[in-house]
Backbone bond lengths (Angstrom), bond angles and torsions (degrees), N, CA, C in turn:
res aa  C-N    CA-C-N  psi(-1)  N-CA   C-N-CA  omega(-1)  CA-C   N-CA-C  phi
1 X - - - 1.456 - - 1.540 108.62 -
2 X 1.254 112.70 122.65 1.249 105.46 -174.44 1.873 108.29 -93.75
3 X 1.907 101.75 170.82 1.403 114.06 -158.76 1.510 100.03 -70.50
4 X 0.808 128.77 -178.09 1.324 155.24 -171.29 1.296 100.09 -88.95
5 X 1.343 136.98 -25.93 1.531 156.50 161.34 1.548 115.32 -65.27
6 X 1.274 114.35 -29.17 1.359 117.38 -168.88 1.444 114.22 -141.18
7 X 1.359 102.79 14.76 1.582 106.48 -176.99 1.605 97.02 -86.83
8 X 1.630 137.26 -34.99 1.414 103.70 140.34 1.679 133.43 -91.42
9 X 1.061 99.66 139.06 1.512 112.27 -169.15 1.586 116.39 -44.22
10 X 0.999 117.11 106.58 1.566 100.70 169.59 1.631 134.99 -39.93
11 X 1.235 121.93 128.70 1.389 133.58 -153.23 2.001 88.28 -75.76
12 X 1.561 109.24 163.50 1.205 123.74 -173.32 1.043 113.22 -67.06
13 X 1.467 115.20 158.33 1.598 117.33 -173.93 1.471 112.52 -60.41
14 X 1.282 116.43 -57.84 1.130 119.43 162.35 1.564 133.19 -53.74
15 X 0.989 125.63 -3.39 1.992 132.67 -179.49 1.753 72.58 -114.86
16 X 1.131 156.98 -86.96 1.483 141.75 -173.44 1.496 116.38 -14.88
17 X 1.433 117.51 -65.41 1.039 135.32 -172.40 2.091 109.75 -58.86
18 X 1.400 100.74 -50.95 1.341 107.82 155.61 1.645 113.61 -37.32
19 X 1.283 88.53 -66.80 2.076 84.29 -154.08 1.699 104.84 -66.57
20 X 1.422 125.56 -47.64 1.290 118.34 -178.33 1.571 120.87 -50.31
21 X 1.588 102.06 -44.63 1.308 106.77 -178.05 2.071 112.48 -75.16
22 X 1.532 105.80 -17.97 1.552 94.24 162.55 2.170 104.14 -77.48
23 X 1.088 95.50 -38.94 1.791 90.41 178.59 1.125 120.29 -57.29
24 X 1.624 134.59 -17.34 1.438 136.32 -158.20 1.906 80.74 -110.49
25 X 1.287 132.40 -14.55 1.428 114.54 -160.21 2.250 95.20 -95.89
26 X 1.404 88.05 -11.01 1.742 97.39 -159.57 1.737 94.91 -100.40
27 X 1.472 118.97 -29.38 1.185 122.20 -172.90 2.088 117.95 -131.49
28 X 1.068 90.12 173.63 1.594 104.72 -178.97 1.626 109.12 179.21
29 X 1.567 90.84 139.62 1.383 106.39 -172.39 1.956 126.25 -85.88
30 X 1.503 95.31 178.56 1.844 86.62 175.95 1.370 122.39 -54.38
31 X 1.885 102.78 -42.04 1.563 93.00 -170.87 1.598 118.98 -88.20
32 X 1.322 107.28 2.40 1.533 111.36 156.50 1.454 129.51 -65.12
33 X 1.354 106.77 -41.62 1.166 124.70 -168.36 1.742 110.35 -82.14
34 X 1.306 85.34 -24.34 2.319 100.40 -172.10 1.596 83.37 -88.26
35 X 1.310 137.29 -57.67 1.918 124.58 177.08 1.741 97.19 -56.85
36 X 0.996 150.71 -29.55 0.802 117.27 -158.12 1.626 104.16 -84.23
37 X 1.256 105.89 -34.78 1.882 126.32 -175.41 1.310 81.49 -50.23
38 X 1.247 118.67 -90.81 1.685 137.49 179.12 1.422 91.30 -6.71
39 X 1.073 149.70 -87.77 2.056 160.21 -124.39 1.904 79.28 -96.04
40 X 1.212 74.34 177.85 1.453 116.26 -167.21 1.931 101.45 -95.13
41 X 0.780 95.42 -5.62 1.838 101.70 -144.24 1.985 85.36 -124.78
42 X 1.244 124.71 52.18 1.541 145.25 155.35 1.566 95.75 -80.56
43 X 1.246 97.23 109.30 1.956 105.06 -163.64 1.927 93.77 -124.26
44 X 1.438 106.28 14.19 1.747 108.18 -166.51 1.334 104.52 -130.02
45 X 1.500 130.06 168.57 1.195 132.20 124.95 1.237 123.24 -97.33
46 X 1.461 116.91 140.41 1.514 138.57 -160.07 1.561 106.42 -97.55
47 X 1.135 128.47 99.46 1.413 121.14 -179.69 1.620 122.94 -100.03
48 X 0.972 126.84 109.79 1.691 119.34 170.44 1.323 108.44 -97.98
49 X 1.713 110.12 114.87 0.918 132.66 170.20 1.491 129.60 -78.93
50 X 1.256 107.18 28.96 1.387 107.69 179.63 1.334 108.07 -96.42
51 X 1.775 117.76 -167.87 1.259 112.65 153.68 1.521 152.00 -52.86
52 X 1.334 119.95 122.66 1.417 103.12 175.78 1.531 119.25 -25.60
53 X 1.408 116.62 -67.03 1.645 121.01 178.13 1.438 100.55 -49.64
54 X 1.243 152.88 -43.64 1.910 148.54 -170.71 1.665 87.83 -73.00
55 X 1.064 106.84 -48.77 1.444 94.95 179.64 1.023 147.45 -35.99
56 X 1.551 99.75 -66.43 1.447 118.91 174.40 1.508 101.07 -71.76
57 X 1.054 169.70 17.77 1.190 162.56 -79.48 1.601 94.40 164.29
58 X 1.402 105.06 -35.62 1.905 114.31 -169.69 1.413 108.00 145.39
59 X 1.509 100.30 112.72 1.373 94.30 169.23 1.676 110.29 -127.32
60 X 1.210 142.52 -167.38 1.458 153.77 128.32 1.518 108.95 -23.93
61 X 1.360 116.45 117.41 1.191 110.36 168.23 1.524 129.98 -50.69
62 X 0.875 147.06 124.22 1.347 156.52 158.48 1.879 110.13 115.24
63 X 1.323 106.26 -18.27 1.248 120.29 -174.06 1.896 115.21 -40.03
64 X 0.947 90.94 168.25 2.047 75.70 -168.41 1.859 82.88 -131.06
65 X 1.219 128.61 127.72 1.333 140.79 -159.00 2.274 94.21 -87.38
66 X 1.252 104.25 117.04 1.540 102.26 164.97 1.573 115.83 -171.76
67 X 0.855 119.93 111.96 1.230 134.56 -115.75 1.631 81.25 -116.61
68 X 1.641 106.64 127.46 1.654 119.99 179.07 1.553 128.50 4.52
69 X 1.616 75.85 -68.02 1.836 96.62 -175.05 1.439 101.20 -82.96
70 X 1.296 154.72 60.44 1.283 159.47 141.92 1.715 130.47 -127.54
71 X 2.052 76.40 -10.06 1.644 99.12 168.63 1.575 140.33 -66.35
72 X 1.386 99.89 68.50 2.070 111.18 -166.51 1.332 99.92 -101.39
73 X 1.539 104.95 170.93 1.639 127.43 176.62 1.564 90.55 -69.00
74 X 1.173 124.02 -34.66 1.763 101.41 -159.94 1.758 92.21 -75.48
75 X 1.503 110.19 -44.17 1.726 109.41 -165.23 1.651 96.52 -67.96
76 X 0.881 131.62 19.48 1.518 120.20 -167.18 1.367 94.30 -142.02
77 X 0.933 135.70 8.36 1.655 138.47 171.22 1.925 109.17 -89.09
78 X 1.217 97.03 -12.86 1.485 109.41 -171.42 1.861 100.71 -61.89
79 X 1.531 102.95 -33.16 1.237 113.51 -170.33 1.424 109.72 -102.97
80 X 1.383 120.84 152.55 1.787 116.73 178.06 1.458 91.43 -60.34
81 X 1.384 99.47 166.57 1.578 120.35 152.52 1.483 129.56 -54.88
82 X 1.249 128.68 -12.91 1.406 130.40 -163.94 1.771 103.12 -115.33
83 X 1.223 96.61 -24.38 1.791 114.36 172.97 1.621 107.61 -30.64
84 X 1.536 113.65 127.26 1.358 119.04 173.53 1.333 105.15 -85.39
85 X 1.665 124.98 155.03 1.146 104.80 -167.86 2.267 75.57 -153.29
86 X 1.372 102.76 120.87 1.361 115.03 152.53 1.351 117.97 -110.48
87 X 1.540 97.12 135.34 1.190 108.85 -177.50 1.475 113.22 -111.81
88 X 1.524 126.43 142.36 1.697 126.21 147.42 1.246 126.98 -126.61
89 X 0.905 111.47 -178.68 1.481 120.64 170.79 1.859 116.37 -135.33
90 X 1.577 108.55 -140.24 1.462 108.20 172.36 1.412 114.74 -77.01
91 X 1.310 133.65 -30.95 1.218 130.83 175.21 1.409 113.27 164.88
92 X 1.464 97.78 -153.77 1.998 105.23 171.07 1.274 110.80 -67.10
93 X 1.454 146.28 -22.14 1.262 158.80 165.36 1.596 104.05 -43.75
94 X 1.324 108.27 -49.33 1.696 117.19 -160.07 1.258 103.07 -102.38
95 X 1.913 112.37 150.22 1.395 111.35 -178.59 1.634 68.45 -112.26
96 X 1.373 144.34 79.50 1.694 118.57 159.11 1.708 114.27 -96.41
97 X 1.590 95.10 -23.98 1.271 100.71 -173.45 1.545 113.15 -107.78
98 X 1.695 130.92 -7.02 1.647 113.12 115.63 0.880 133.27 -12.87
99 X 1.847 123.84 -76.42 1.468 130.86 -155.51 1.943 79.37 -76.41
100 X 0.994 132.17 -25.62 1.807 113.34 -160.69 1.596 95.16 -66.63
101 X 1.516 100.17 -60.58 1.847 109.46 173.36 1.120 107.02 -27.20
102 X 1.710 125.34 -75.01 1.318 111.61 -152.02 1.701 124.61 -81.92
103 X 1.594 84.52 8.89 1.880 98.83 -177.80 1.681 78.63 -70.43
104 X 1.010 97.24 -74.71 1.764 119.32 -177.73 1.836 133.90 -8.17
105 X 1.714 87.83 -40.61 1.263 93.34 -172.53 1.561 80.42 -114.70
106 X 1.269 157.66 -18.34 1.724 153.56 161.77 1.678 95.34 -45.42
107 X 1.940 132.53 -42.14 1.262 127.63 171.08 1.743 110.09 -87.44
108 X 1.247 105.29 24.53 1.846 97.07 173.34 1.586 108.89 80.39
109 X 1.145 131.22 -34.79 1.264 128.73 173.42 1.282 154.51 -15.22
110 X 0.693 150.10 114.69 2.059 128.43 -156.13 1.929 84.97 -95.33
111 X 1.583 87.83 127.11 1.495 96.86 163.14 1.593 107.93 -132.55
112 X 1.181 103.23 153.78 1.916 116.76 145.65 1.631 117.99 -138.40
113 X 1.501 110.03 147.50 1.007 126.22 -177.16 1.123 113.04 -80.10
114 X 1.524 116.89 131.43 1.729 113.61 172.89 1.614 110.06 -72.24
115 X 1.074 130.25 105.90 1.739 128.69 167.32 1.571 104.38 -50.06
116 X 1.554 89.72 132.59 1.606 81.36 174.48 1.308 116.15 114.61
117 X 1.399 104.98 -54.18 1.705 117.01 -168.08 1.640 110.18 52.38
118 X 0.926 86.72 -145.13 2.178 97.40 -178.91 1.393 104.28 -80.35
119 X 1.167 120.23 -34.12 1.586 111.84 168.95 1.378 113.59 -77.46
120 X 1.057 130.38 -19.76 1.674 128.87 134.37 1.775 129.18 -26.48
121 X 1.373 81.64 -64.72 1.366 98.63 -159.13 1.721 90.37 -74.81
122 X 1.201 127.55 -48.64 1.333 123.87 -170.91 1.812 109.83 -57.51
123 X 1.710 116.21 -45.81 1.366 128.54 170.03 1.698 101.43 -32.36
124 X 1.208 101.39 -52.77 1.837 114.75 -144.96 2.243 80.66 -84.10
125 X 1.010 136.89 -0.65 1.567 138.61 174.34 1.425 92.06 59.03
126 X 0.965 139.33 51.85 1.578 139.43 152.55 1.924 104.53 -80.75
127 X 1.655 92.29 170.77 1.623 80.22 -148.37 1.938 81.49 -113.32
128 X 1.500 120.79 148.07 1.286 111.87 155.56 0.996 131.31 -103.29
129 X 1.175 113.94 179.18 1.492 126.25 161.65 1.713 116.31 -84.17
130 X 1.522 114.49 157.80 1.483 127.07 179.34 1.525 113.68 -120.05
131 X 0.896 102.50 156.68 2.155 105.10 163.84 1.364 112.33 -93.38
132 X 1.361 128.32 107.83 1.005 119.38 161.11 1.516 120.56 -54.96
133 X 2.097 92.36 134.07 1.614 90.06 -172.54 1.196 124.32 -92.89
């Protein structure tokens, strides 16, 4: 009798190889995103889509605060066209940084989602930034 692990069959190497490598092109994690801050070689903009007030409160270092619904062709012209753009929010709880993505890719955009969000980033003990009040 097989485990509870293997009672469905694992899918083919190749349909595996498919799906992770479409998941790694749509997403990226905290400690990718914290080496990348860290290096020299920050090749993105970091967006937290939460609230101004969650914001200032603590965000991702370098992150630039703009929150879903402010996501237009005119506010997004600020950046070239080829500009990477990760987005988060509060975490697995929140679809904010979904709806940011699919604003994102509705203007052509290259996005990935930070996994995790701030409850990510906080899990993983990375340190933030505040708003001075």
């Amino acid at each position: 009798m097989p485990s509870p692990v293997s009672e469905i069959v694992a899918a083919p190497s190749g349909l595996a190889r498919q799906h992770f490598q479409a998941k790694l092109a749509l997403e990226t994690d905290c400690s990718d995103v914290e080496a990348a801050i860290a290096s020299t070689t920050k090749d993105f903009v970091l967006l937290d889509v939460r609230s101004p007030s969650l914001y200032a409160e603590g965000h991702v270092p370098t992150a630039i605060n703009l929150p879903h619904g402010k996501i237009t062709r005119n506010r997004m012209s600020e950046w070239p066209a080829e500009t990477l753009f990760v987005v988060y929010c509060a975490g697995p709880h929140c679809n904010g940084a979904d709806k940011a993505a699919l604003k994102l890719a509705q203007l052509d955009r290259p996005v990935k989602l930070m996994i995790g969000g701030i409850t990510g980033w906080a899990d993983e003990g990375f340190a933030f930034e505040t708003e001075a009040a």
